[in-house]
N, C-alpha and C positions, 0 to 999 in steps of 0.2 A: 393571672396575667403578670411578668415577669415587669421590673422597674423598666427596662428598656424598651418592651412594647409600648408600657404605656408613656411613656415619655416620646416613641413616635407618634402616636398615636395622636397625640398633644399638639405636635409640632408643627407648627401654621406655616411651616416655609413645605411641607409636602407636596403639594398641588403644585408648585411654583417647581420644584424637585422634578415632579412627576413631567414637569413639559420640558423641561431642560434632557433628562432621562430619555423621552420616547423622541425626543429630537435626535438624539443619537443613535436610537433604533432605526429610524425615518431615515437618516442618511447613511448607515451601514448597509441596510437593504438598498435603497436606491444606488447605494454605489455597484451594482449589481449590473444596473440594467440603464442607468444613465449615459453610457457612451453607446449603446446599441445600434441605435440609428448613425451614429458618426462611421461605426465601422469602414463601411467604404473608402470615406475620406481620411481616416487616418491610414486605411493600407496605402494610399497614392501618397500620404505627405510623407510617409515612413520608409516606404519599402516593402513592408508585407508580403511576402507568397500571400498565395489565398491559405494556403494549408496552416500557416504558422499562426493568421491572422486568429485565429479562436484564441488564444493566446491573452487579447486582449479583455476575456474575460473570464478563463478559466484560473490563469493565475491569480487571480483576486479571490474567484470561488474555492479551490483549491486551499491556499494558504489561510483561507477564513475560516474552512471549515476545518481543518487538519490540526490548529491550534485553540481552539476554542477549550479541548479537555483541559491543556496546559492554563491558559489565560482563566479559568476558571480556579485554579488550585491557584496561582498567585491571587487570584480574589479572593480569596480566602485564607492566605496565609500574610498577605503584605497590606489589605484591608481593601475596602472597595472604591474611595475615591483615588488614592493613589496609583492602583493599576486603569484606571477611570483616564485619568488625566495621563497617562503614559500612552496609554494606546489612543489618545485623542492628538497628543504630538509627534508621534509614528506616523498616524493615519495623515496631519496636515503638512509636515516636512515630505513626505511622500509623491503626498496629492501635488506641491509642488514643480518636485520632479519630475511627475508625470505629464504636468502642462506642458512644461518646457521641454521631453523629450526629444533630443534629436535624431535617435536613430531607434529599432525595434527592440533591442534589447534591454534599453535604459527606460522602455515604458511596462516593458513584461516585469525586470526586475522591479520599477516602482509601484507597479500596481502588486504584487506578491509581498510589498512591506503594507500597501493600502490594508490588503486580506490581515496581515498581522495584527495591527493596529485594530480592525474592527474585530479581531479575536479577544484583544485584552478587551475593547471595548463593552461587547454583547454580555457578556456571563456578568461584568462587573455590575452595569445598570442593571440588571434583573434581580442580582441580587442585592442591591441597594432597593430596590420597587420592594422586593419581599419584604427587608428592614421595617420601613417605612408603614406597611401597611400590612404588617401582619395580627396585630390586635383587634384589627375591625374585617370577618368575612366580608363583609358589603361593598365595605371601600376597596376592598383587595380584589374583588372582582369586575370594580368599574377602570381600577387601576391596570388589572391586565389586561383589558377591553380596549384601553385607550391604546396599550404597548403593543399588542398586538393588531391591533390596526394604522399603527403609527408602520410598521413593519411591510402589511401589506399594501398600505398606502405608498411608501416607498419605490415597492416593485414598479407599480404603476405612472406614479409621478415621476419614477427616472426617465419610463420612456417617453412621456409627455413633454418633458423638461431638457429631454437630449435633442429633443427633435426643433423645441424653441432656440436654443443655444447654438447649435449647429445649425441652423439657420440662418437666424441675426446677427450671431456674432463669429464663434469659430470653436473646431471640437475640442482644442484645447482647453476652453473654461468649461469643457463637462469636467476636468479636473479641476481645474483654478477656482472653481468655485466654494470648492473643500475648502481652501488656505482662509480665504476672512471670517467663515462660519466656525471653523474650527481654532481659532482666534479667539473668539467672541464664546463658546463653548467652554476655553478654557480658563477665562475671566472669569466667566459666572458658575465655574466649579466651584472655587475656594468656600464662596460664599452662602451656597444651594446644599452642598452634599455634607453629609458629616465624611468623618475619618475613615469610618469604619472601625471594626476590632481585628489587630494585629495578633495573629497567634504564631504559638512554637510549631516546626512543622519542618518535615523535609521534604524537598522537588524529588520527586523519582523522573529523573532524568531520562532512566532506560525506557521507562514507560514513555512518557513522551514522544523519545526520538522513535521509539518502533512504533507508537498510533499515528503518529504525522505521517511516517515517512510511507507505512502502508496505505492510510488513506489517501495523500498523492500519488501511488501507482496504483492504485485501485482506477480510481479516475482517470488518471493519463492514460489506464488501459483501454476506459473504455471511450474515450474520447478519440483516441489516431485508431481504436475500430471501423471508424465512420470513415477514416483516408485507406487504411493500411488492411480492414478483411477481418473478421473475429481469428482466422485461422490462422494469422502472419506470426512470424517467429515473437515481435518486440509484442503482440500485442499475450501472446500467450504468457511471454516470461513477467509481463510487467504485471498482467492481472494474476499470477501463480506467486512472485514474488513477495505481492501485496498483500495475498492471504494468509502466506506465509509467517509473515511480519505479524497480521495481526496474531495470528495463532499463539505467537510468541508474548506479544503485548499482553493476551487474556493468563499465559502463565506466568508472566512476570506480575501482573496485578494479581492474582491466586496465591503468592508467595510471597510478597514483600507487606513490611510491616506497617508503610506507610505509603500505599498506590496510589499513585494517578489515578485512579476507578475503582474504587472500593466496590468490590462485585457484590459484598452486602445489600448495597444502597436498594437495588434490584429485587429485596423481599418488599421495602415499601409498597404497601397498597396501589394495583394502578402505573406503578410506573413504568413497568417495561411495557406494557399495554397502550399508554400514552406516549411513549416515544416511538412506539411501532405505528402509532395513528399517523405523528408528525408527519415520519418517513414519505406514509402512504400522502397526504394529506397535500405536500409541497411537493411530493413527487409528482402529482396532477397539476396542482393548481402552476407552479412554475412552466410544462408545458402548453400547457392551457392560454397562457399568457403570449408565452412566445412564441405560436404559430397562429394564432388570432393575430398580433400584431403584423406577424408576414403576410396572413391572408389576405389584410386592410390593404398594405401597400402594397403586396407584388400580383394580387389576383384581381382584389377592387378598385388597382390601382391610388390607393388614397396616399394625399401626402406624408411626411412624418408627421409635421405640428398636426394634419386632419386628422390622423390617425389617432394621435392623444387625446384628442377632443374627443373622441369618439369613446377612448376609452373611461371618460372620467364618470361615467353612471355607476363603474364598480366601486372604488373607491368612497360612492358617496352613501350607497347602499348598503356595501360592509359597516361602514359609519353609524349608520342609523340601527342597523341588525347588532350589531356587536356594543351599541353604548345603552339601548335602550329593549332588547328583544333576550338578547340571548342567556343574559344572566340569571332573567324570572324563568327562563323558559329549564335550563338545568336546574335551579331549586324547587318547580313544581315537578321533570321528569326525571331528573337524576341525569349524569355523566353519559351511560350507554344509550338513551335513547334520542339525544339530540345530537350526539356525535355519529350516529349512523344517519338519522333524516339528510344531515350537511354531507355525509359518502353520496348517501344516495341521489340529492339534488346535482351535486357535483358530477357525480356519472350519466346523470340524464342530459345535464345540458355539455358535455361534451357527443355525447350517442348524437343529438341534434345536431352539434356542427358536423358529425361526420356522415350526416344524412344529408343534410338542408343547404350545405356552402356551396351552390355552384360557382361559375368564375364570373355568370351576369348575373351575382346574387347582390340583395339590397343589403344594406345595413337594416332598415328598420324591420325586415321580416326573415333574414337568417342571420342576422349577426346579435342585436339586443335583446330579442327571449333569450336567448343561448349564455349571453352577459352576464343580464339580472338574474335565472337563475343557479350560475357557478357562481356570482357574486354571495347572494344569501347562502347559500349551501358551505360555502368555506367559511361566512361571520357565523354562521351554526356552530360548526365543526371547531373550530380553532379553539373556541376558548375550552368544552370539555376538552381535548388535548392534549392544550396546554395546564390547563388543573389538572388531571391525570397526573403526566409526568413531572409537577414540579411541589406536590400537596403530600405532605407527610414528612417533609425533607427536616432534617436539625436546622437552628440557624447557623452552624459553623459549616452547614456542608450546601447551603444555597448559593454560592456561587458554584460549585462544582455539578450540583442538579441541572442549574441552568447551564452550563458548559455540554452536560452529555445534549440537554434536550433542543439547545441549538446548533450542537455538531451532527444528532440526526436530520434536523430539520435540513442543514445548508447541505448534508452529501446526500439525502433523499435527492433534492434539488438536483443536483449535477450529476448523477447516476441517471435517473431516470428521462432528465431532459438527455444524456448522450444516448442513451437507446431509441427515446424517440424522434432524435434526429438522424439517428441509422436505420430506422424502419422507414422514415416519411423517404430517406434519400433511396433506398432499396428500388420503395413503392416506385416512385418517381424513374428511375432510371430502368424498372423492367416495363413500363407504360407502353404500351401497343399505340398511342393515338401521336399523332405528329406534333400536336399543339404543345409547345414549352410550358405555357400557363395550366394547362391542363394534366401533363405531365406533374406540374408543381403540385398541382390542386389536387390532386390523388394523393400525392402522400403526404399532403396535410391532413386530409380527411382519416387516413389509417393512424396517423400519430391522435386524433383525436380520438378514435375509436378505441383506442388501446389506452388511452388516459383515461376513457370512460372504465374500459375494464378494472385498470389498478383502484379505481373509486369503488364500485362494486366489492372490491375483494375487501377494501378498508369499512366497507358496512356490515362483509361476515364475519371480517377480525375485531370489531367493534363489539357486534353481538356474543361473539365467540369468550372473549378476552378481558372485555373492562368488567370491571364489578357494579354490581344496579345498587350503588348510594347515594345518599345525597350528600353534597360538598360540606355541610355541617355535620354528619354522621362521618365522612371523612377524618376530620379534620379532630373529633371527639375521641378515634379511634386510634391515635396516636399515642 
């Protein structure tokens, strides 16, 4: 054990760290899905076409997920509370702007510096979490437990939270509410985080600008697919463009002496394995969310605050699974075989909704089995994953692990949620029956059925792919 593990290891302001930390995780995700329900009403106070109105939260996805490789290697090269706190006053001078918005542009651009800011953000606290608790496995696993449910707690709590605020008060403080937390976030930096370790190092720039800029048309392609036709000129060149770019990006990190992505990193045990899990993983569970949430209010008619209420079982259940279940359960079966049960739970209870949701369905007989068991099935799944992809790493290159392994995670997310909202919209507009609700409610049911599929397939690439160790044979093997 090196003097600086165990000198974290020591350090009684950890725990205190650790809630300061997953507060940041908590609100990076939630700023995701926290204006969801306002949509409407900001297209009427702004202006919005319908078409442009995605906007209001794909440029936050987008520019979160596009920059996270970068905001990772500045964790790493300028330390981790200082790119900590950079992207915490990004993210609240932002948040600002976007309250005050007055017209459509000034909220698309302020929400695309939000996304920036929670890019320095993310990579920087996980690798401070690793710091902190890498000399004790035990700790390190209750510690990712927490982060990662602080995470998905998030998704949830936005739209609980969007739908309180837009409400009571007005959609403007689903942003304004960032400016006094993140205020108070950056008070109790100084004093919670250490420095970090500042190293020699150079920004590969080229890298960068060609991962961003492909992962933004990658995604812009397939998002105006759902307006514009897989076949339309813009959607061909942007999704040809973007691979292009990346194509370039994997030869420029192949060739430079100090990459953005050291394509090395990829022999680590596990890790490409667990980042192809993420993919899969957020690639469900993020659609899973957001048409369960449309199904409450535009099928079962449920308010927005009903609808949070309704959804607050998952949240509570991942809680209890991921702080107290999941950690014993990969030390007695290893990494591969709990990370597939959470695939396979996952895909059952979407098969169910896309059997069981009719439009005069209950909540308590086709909406909460379906809940509780995607809820346990992800607090499975997550944490092997996330150990997968982030276990073996050096400590000079933990922020750059966690950069790759939340840049799959956030464009799993926004990839797979715009196909499934090009399938549900498909399903829905070739519908034979007259009824709108019903028309709706059919291609909710096929965007769940096909969520269920990508689950399935993350339980043969589970079996296929990760290695049968245990997280202390891991960790030995380094």
């Amino acid at each position: 054990m090196s003097h600086t593990q165990m000198l974290q290891q020591a350090d009684p302001k950890r725990w205190k760290a650790l809630a300061l930390l997953c507060t940041a995780g908590f609100l990076t995700i939630m700023d995701t899905s926290i204006m969801q329900v306002a949509l409407p009403v900001i297209k009427e106070a702004l202006g919005y076409s319908q078409v442009n109105l995605q906007w209001v939260m794909n440029a936050y996805i987008i520019f979160f997920g596009g920059l996270l490789l970068l905001g990772g290697k500045l964790s790493d090269l300028f330390g981790q509370r200082r790119i900590f706190v950079w992207g915490f006053f990004i993210l609240t001078l932002s948040s600002l702007f976007a309250g005050v918005a007055w017209n459509d542009m000034v909220l698309n651009v302020a929400r695309a510096f939000q996304g920036a800011g929670s890019a320095l953000i993310t990579p920087a606290a996980m690798a401070t979490i690793m710091t902190f608790f890498a000399a004790n496995p035990k700790e390190m696993n209750k510690a990712l437990a927490f982060w990662g449910l602080s995470g998905a707690a998030g998704g949830l709590a936005g739209i609980f939270l969007g739908g309180i605020i837009t409400e009571w008060l007005s959609w403007r403080w689903t942003f304004l509410i960032y400016v006094p937390i993140g205020i108070l976030v950056l008070f109790l930096s100084s004093g919670l985080l250490p420095k970090g370790i500042r190293r020699n190092g150079r920004i590969d720039y080229a890298g960068a600008i060609s991962v961003t800029a492909a992962i933004v048309l990658i995604v812009y392609g397939i998002v105006i697919a759902e307006h514009n036709g897989w076949q339309s000129p813009s959607t061909i060149w942007s999704l040809s463009i973007g691979a292009l770019l990346f194509i370039i990006f994997i030869f420029i990190q192949a060739k430079k002496k100090e990459p953005l992505l050291p394509l090395r990193i990829f022999k680590i045990p596990n890790l490409a394995a667990g980042n192809i899990a993420l993919i899969l993983l957020n690639g469900v569970w993020i659609p899973f969310t957001y048409f369960l949430t449309l199904y409450l209010q535009q099928v079962l008619k449920f308010s927005p605050f009903s609808a949070g209420v309704y959804l607050i079982p998952a949240p509570v259940l991942m809680a209890i699974t991921m702080i107290f279940l999941t950690g014993k359960l990969v030390e007695k079966f290893g990494l591969k075989i709990i990370l597939m049960v959470g695939f396979i739970a996952l895909g059952g209870s979407n098969l169910l909704l896309s059997l069981y949701t009719p439009v005069d369905g209950s909540y308590l007989l086709n909406v909460l089995p379906a809940l509780l068991l995607a809820s346990f099935g992800r607090a499975l799944a997550y944490i092997p994953a996330q150990t997968a992809a982030i276990t073996g790493a050096k400590p000079e290159e933990s922020g750059l692990v966690s950069g790759v392994y939340n840049t799959t995670s956030q464009i799993g997310s926004a990839i797979s949620l715009a196909i499934m909202v090009v399938i549900a919209a498909g399903v829905s507009a070739s519908s034979t029956t007259e009824s709108p609700v019903i028309q709706l409610n059919e291609g909710f049911q096929q965007a769940f059925f096909w969520s269920g599929m990508v689950a399935f397939v993350g339980a043969v690439l589970a079996l296929l792919l990760v290695r049968s160790v245990k997280q202390g044979e891991e960790r030995s093997s380094k």
